[in-house]
LUMLUMRO-787567 format. One record per residue (C-alpha): chain; z, y, x. Coordinates in steps of 0.5 Angstrom, whole numbers, m for minus. Layout:
// residues N
<pt "A" <Z Y X>>,
...
//
This chain:
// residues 251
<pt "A" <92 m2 10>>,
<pt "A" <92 m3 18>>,
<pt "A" <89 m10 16>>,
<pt "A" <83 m8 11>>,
<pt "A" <82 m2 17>>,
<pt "A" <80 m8 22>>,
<pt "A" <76 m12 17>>,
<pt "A" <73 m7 15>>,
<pt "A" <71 m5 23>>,
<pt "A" <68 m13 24>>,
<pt "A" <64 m12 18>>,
<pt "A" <61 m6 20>>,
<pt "A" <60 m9 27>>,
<pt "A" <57 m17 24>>,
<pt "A" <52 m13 19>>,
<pt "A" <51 m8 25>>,
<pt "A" <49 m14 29>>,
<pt "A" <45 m16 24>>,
<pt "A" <41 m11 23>>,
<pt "A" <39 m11 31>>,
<pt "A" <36 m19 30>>,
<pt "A" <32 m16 24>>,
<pt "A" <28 m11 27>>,
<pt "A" <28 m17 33>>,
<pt "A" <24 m21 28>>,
<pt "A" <18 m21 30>>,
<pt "A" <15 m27 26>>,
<pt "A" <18 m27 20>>,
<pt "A" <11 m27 16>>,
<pt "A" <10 m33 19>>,
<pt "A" <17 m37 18>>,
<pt "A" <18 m38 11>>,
<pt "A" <17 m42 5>>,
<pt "A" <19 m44 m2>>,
<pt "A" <27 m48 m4>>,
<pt "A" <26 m54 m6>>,
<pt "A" <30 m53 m11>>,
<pt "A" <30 m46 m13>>,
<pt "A" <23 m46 m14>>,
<pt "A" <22 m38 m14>>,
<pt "A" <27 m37 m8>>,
<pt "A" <25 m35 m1>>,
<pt "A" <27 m38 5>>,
<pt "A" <27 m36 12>>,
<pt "A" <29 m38 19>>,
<pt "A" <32 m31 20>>,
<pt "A" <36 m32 14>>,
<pt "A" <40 m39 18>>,
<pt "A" <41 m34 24>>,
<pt "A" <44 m28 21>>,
<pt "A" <49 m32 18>>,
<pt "A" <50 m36 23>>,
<pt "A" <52 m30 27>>,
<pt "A" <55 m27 21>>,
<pt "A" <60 m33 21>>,
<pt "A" <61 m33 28>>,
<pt "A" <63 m26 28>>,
<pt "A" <68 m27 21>>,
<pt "A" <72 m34 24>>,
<pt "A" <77 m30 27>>,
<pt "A" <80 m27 22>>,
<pt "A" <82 m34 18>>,
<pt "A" <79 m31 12>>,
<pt "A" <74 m36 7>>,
<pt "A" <67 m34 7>>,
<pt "A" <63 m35 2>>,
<pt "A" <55 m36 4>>,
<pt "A" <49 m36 1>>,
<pt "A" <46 m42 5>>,
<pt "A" <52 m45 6>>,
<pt "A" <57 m45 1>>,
<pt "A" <64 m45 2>>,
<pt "A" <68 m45 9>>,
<pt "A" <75 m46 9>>,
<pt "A" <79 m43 14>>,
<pt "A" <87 m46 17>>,
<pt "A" <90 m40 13>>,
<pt "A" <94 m42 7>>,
<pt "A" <97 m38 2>>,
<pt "A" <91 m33 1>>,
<pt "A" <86 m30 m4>>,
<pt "A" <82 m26 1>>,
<pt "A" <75 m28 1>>,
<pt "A" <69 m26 5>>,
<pt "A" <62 m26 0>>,
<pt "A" <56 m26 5>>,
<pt "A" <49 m25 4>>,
<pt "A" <44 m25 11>>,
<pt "A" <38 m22 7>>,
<pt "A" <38 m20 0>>,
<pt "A" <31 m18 m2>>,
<pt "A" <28 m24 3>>,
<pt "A" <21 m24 m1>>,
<pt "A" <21 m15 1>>,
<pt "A" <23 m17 8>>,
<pt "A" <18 m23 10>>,
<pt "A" <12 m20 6>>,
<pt "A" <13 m12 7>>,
<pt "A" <14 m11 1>>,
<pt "A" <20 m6 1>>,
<pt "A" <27 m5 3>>,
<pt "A" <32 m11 4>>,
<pt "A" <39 m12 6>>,
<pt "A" <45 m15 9>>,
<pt "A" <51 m15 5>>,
<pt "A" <58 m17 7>>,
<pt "A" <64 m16 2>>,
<pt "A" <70 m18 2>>,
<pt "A" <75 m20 m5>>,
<pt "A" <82 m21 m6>>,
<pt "A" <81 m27 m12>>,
<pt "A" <77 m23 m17>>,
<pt "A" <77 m16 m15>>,
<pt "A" <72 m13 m10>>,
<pt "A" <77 m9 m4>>,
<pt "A" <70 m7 0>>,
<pt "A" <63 m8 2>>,
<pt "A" <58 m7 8>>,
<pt "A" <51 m6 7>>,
<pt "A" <46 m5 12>>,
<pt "A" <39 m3 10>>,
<pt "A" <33 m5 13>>,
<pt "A" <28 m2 16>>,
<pt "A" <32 4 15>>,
<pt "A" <38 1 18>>,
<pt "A" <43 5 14>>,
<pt "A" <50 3 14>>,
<pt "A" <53 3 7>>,
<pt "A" <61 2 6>>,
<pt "A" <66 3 2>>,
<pt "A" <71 0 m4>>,
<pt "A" <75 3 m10>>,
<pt "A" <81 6 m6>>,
<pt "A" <77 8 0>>,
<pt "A" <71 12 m2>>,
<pt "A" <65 10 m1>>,
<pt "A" <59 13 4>>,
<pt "A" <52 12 7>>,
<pt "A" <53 12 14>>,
<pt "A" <59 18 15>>,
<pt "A" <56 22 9>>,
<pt "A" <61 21 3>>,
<pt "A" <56 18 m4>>,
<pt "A" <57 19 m11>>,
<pt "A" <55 16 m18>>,
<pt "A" <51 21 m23>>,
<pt "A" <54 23 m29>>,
<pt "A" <48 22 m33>>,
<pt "A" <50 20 m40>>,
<pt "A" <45 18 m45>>,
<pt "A" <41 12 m43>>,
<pt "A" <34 16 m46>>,
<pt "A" <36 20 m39>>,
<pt "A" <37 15 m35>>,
<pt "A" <34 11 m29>>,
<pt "A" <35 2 m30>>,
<pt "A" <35 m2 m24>>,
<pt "A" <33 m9 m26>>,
<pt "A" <30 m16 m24>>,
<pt "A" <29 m24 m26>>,
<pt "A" <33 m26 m21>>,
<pt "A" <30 m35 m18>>,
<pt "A" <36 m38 m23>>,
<pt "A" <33 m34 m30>>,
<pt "A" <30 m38 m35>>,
<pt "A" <28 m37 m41>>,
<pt "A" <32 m43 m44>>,
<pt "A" <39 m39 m43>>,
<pt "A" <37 m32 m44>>,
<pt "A" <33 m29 m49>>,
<pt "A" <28 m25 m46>>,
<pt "A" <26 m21 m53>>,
<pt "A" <33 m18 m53>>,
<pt "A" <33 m16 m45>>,
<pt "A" <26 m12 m46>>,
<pt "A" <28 m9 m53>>,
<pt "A" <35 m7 m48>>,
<pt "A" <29 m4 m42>>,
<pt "A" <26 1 m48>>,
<pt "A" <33 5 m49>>,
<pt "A" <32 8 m41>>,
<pt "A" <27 12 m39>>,
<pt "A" <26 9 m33>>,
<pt "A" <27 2 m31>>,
<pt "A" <25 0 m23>>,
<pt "A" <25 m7 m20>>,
<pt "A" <26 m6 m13>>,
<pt "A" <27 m14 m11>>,
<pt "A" <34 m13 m8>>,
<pt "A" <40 m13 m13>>,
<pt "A" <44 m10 m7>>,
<pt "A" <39 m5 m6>>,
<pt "A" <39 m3 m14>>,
<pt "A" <46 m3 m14>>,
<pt "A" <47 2 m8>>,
<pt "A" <42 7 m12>>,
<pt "A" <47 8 m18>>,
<pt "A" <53 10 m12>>,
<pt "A" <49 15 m9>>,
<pt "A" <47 18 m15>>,
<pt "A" <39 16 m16>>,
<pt "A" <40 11 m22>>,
<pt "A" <45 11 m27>>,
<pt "A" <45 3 m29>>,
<pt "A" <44 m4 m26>>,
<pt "A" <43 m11 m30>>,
<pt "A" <41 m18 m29>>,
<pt "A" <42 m24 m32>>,
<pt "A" <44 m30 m28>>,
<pt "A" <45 m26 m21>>,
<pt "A" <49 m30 m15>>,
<pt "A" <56 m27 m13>>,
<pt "A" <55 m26 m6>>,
<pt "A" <48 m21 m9>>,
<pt "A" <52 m17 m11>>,
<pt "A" <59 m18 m9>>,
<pt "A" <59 m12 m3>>,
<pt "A" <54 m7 m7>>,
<pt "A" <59 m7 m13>>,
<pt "A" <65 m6 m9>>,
<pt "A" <62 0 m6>>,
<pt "A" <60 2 m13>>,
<pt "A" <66 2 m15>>,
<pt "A" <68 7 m9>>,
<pt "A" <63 12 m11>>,
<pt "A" <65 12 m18>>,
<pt "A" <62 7 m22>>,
<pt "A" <63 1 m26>>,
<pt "A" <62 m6 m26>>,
<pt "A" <62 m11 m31>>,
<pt "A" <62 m19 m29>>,
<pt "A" <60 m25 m35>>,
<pt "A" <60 m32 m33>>,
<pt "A" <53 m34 m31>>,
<pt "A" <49 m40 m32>>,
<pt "A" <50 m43 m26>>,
<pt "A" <56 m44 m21>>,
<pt "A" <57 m37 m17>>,
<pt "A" <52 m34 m22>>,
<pt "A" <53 m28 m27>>,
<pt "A" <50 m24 m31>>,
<pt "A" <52 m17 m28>>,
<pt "A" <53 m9 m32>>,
<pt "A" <53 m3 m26>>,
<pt "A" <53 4 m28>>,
<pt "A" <57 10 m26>>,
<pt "A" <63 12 m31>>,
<pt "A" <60 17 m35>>,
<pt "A" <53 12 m38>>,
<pt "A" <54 10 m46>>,
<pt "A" <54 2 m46>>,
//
């Protein structure tokens, strides 16, 4: 536990950091543009610094990152399923457009199974942690999912993320899947609306062909607050289709 306590300190520490290059960005508006490949995803230059530093920061431990802009990074180390699943800005249309909040995401799996996430919040600069066996908390206030039942009660969080395309998903089907909420939001952040469900403010979370390191550090601190979180293999590498929602919701 000592080892997770001390990884769990240099996340908090490299989001903290992160967060301080954000509030330093003073140009963003004028430093981005589209992917060349994914034509519906941003891309700014603060994105590349925040993982640079990120990376610099996780390196020591040994562990192999994941990272949205580069990729996989292997360390030295053998022998070790732990992996690191980075995102320098989630939510980079809300950021360089103003549009809402945006996060930085840190989490940390053992293969398949999420042990913690870290997430900082901007403009807020709020620190969400926590995993299954630890709890989870913003800042140092311990947070909890809801136990609404009823889907005509409940809040949905969605989005169309860069990747989705009518070809692979019907989107008759996912509209017909909106109308049994009473309420559907789109907050532009997949890390945003997952952290609304562990402190209770949502009660269920889907999107289709949403990449990992989206929601890797959300779901791992939705699980410490109480929920659950279904992965089905997307369409693309490192996407899925992704279900959050606190224990309590029908399915």
């Amino acid at each position: 536990m000592k080892k997770i306590n001390d990884l769990l300190i240099t996340a908090k520490l490299a989001v903290k950091e992160s967060l301080l290059l954000l509030s330093k960005d003073v140009r963003r508006k004028k430093n981005y543009k589209f992917d060349r490949v994914i034509r519906k995803e941003f891309k700014s230059e603060i994105d590349n610094k925040i993982e640079t530093k990120i990376i610099r920061l996780l390196k020591d431990t040994r562990i192999d990152i994941l990272s949205e802009e580069i990729g996989l990074i292997k360390t030295r180390k053998k022998n070790n399923n732990l992996l690191w699943i980075i995102d320098p800005i989630d939510g980079t249309a809300n950021y360089v457009r103003n549009l809402g909040e945006s996060s930085v995401s840190i989490a940390l799996f053992d293969g398949d199974t999420p042990i913690f996430g870290v997430i900082g919040t901007h403009p807020e600069g709020k620190i969400y942690w926590g995993g299954k066996k630890i709890g989870s908390f913003c800042d140092e206030t311990k947070i909890k999912a809801s136990f609404i039942r009823k889907k005509k009660n409940a809040i949905l969080c969605t989005g169309f993320p860069s990747r989705f395309t009518t070809k692979y998903h019907n989107l008759d089907k996912i509209l017909k899947e909106y109308m049994k909420y009473a309420k559907v939001r789109m907050f532009g952040s997949a890390s945003i609306s997952i952290i609304k469900i562990a402190e209770g403010k949502a009660e269920a979370y889907f999107e289709n062909d949403i990449m990992i390191w989206d929601v890797a550090a959300a779901s791992a601190i939705l699980l410490g607050a109480g929920g659950k979180v279904i992965f089905k293999k997307g369409n693309f590498i490192n996407s899925f289709n992704v279900f959050a929602s606190n224990q309590s919701l029908e399915r």
